[in-house]
C-alpha positions, -999 to +999 in steps of 0.1 A: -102-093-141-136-083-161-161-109-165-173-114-197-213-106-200-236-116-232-261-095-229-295-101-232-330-080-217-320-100-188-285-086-181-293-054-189-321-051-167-299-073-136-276-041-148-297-016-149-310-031-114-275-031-094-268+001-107-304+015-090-293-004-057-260+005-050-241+038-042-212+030-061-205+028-095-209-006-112-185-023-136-192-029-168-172-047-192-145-028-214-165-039-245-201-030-230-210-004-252-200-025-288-219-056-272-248-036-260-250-019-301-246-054-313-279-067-291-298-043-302-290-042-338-298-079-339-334-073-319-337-047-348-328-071-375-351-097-357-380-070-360-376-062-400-377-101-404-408-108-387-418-073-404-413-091-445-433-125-429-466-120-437-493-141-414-517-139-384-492-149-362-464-129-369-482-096-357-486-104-322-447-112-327-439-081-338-461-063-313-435-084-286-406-072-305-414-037-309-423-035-274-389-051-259-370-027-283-385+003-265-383-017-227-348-022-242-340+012-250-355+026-218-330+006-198-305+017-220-313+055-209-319+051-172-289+030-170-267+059-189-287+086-164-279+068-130-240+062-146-238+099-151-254+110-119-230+089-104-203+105-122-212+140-116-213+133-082-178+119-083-162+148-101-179+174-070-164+154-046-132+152-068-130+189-071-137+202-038-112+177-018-087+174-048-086+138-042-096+114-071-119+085-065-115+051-067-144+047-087-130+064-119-117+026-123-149+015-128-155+042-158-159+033-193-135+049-217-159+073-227-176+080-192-139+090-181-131+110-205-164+129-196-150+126-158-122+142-169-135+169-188-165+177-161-140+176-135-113+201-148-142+223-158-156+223-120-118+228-111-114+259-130-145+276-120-137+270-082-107+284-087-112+315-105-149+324-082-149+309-046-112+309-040-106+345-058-138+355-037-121+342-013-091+360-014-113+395-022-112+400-062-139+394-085-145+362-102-122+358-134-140+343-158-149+353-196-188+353-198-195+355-234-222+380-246-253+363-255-261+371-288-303+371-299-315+345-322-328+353-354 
């Protein structure tokens, strides 16, 4: 059973934080991603508020703002970058034992469908280059001409 996170700079940095720590691949909720696009369109709609209010105060304010947006959005990309590390390393070990990992339960719909995809793509090329090298013929795989840009 999932437990249900708000999130806030807090939980997204305690996130962001775990995932750093640990080897394994954290879970996130199902509904992550919508939740996470909801927080942050709501600190943007926060920002173009204190934006229209004109006084001294309300500039410092926005300076705070502005600033957690990016601290916000820069958790949002490390977080994504260890995920897919993790992933990538997942889908090696996936394709050279042919055994599937536990963790791909702890993938978000869209993180396992790139799983997926990453992994049948390894598959393939370790077929048709080590194992046909392997066996003594030459790798089997259409290289497409590179064509120079204009």
């Amino acid at each position: 059973m999932e437990n249900e996170v708000i999130i806030t700079y807090e939980t997204l940095y305690d996130l962001l934080r775990n995932e750093k720590n640990k080897s394994e691949l954290q879970q996130l909720s199902a509904n992550f991603l919508k939740d996470l696009i909801n927080y942050l369109n709501k600190k943007q709609e926060i920002l173009e508020s204190q934006e229209k209010k004109k006084s001294i105060f309300t500039s410092t304010e926005v300076q705070k703002t502005r600033k957690q947006i990016e601290s916000i959005q820069k958790i949002i990309k490390e977080l994504y970058e260890r995920r897919e590390s993790k992933i990538i390393q997942s889908c090696l070990i996936s394709s050279r034992t042919n055994i599937e990992s536990e963790e791909t339960s702890r993938l978000l719909p869209e993180e396992q469908e790139f799983h997926k995809i990453l992994t049948k793509n390894l598959n393939h090329y370790r077929e048709n280059i080590l194992y046909r090298l392997s066996a003594g013929q030459l790798p089997n795989i259409d290289i497409p001409e590179s064509k120079p840009k204009d």
